[in-house]
Phi, psi and omega in degrees: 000149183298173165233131172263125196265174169327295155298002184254357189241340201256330170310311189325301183260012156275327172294323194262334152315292207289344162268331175299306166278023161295155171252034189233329181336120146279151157335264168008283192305309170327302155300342172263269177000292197274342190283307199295327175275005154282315169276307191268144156007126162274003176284340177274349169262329167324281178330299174289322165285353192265291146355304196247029184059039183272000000 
């Protein structure tokens, strides 16, 4: 498993709070979301939540 710092674990799940708990979320988005923190990396979700200002 990667070693993560605190803040790269703590982006992680805001990011992934604020979409799971969007009220405009679709099912679709939901579904790209969960296929992607499945498959990829955690430093490319890290990355990627960071990105999108997370």
């Amino acid at each position: 498993m990667e070693k993560l710092s605190r803040a790269q674990l703590e982006s992680i799940a805001r990011w992934i709070g604020a979409v799971t708990s969007h009220p405009d979320a679709t099912a679709e988005q939901l579904e790209a979301v969960y296929e992607y923190v499945s498959t990829a990396r955690l430093k490319d979700i890290a990355e990627t939540a960071k990105a999108l200002g997370y």
